[in-house]
N, C-alpha and C positions, 0 to 999 in steps of 0.2 A: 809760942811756947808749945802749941799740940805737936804743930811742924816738930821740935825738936825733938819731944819725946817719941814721935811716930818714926823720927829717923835714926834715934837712938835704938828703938825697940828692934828695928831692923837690921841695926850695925850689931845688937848682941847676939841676936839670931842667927846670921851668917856666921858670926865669928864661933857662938855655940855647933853650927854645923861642920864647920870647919875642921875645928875641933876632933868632932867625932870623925872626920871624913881623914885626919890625918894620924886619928890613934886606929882606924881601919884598917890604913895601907900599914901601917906599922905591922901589926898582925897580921895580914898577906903575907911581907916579907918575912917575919919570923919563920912561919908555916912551911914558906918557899926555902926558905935554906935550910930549915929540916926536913924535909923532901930529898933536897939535893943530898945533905948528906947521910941520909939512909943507906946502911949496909945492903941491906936483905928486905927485897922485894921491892915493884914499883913505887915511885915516886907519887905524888898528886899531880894530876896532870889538872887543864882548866876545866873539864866536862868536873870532873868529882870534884876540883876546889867550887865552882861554880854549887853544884847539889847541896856542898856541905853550907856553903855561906848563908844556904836560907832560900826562899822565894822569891827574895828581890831579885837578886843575882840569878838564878834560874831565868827569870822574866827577861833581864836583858838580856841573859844569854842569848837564849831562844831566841829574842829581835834581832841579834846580831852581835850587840856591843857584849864582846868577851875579852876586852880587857880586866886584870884586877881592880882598875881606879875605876870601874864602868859605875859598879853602886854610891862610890862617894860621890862623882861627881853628880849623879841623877839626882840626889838627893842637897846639894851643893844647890843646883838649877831650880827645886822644887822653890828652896827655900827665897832663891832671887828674883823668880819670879812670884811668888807670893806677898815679899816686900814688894816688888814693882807695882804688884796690886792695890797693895795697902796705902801706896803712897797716890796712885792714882783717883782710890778710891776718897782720899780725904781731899785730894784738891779738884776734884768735882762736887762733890758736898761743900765745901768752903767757896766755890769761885763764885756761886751763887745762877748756875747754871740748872742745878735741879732744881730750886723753887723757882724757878722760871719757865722751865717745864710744867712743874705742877701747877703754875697760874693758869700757863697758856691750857692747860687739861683741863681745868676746872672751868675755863669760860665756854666750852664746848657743852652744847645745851644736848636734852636729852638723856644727863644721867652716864654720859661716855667719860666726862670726867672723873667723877666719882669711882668708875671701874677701873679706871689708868692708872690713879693714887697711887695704889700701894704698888703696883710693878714701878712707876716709877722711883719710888721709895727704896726701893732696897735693890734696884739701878746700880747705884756703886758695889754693893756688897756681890753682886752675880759679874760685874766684871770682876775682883777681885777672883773670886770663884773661876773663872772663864782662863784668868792669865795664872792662873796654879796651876790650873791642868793641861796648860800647852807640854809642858817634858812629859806627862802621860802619856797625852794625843798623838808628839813624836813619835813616843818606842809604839806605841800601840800602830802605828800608821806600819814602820816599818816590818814591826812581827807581819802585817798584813802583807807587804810587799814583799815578804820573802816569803810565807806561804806560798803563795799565788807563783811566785815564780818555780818553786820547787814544784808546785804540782802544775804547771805550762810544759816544763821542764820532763819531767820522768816520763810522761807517753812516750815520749820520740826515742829516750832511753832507750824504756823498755823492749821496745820493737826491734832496736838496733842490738840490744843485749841479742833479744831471741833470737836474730837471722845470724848472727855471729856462732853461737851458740850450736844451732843447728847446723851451720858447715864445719862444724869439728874444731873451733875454738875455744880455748878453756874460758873460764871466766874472767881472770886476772887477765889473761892477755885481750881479750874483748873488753873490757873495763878499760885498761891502757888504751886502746884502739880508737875507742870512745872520745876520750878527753884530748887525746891529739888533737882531735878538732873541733873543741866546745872552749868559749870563751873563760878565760881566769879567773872572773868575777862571778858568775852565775853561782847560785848557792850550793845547788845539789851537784855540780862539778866539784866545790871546794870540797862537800863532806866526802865524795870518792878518792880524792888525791890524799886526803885524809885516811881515807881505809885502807891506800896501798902503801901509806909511808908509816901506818903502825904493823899490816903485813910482812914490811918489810923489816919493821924491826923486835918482831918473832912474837906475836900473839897471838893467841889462834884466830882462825878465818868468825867461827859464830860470836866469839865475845868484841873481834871490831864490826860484825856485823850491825850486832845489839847495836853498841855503841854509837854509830850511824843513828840508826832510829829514834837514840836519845839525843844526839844534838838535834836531831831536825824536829821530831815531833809532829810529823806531820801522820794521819791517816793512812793515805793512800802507801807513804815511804813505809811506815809500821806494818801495812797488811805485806805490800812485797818481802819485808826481810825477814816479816816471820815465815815466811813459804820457803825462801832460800833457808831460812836457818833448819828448817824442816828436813828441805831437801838434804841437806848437807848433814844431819844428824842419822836420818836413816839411810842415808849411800844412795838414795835416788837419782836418777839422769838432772839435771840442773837445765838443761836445754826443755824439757818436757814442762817445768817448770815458769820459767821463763816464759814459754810461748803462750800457757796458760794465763799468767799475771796479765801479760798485755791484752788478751782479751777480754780478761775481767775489765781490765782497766778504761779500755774502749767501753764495754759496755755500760760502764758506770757514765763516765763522762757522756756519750749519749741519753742513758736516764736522766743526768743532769740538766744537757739542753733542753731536751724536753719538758720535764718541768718549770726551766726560766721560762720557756716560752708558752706553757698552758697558767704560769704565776703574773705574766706580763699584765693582759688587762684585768688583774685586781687590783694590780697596783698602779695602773697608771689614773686608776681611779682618785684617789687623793690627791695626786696635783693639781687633776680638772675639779676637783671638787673644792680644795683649796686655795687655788691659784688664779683661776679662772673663773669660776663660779660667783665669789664674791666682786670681780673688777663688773661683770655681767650683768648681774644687780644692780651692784651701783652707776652706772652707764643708763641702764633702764629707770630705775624709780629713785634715783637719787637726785632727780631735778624736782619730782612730785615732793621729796621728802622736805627738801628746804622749803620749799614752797607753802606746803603745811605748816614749818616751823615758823615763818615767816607770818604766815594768817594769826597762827596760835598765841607769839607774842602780841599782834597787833590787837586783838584780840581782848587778850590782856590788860594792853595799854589802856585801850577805850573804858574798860570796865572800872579801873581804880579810879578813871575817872569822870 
């Protein structure tokens, strides 16, 4: 009977998300065909539908997922895997596998038992916990993997902007130049094919700059395009520019190494202290230890009687 209502609670749940996740797209599409047929001025593109829908949407933007269905289905997954928890967590409570645990804990002398208890007690409910947050740990992993790539990525740019630059190439044509031969898939290649295919369809150069800045989000992207947009607001050379950015940008990424590598051993401090330190221990005075426990009951024994 729990089984049923536990898989009932689940089956209203998704079907409650569902729900929501297809009066969502509804509203997308409404939005999008009044977009479309707007007389007078642009349309909503995915950057500003993205802003307007909220934080969610923002969040997988920024990881990638810009689709309109990106937030229902995030939220679709949260809830199935939430049910997969629910349901995992009642048939390890019921199989009769955590008071079996909790015996084998409690017959460890010592007082070790009695500390295990309660983590193993609520054992089911932190998996539960654990398989909710796998669709977080996704987007969160990939926002990570495109950071990281976008700023791998913009040194070699930048470098290649400024010596382009510097031999009397404009910037749209050095930008062209660039992507010729940088892979389709890299992030910060996509958001420039981006810049030059809203260039080309008549915005001005600083508002698709901006606009760059805000898909990607990243630091280092933000500091370069506010210099460009600089540049290009007061009629400044762009190449002088340019040359400048990439030296900042070296020397930051130098201060960077350097600090990983004056931050290394503090940290490699907790492994050895965690990892290592307690198997050390226990190798060394864990034969004395039993050995005591061993006299202690016997000990015992003798005395009751």
């Amino acid at each position: 009977m729990r089984i049923l209502l536990l898989l009932s609670a689940w089956a209203v749940l998704v079907a409650v998300m569902a729900a929501v996740a297809r009066s969502y797209l509804a509203r997308v599409q409404v939005r999008r065909r009044l977009a479309e047929t707007r007389s007078a001025g642009p349309g909503l593109d995915d950057l500003s539908d993205a802003l307007e829908r909220g934080a969610l949407s923002r969040w997988l933007y920024l990881a990638g997922f810009r689709r309109p269905a990106a937030p229902a289905g995030f939220l679709l997954a949260v809830a199935a895997a939430a049910g997969l928890g629910l349901v995992s967590a009642y048939f390890v409570h019921r199989s009769g596998i955590l008071a079996m645990a909790i015996r084998s804990a409690m017959s460890i002398p010592g007082g070790i038992g009695a500390m295990a208890q309660p983590v193993l007690q609520i054992a089911p409910w932190l998996l539960l916990a654990l398989l909710a947050a796998v669709p977080m740990a996704i987007v969160r992993a990939a926002r990570r993997r495109r950071v990281a790539q976008v700023e791998r990525d913009l040194p070699i740019t930048l470098e290649l902007l400024a010596t382009l630059a510097e031999s009397g190439i404009g910037f749209d044509a050095a930008t062209g130049r660039i992507l010729d031969a940088q892979p389709s898939d890299r992030a910060l290649a996509t958001e420039l094919r981006t810049l030059q295919a809203e260039l080309l369809a008549g915005r001005s150069r600083v508002e698709c700059l901006r606009r760059v800045a805000r898909r990607l989000d990243v630091i280092s992207v933000t500091i370069f395009i506010s210099a460009i947009v600089q540049a290009e607001q007061i009629g400044s050379g762009v190449a002088a520019v340019l040359r400048q950015q990439a030296d900042d940008l070296r020397q930051r990424r130098r201060e960077r190494a350097l600090e990983f590598s004056m931050a290394l051993p503090v940290k490699q401090m907790f492994p050895l202290v965690i990892c290592f330190l307690p198997g050390i221990l226990i190798y060394a005075i864990g034969p004395l230890f039993a050995e005591f426990l061993k006299y202690t009951d016997t000990f015992g024994v003798l005395g009751r009687h």
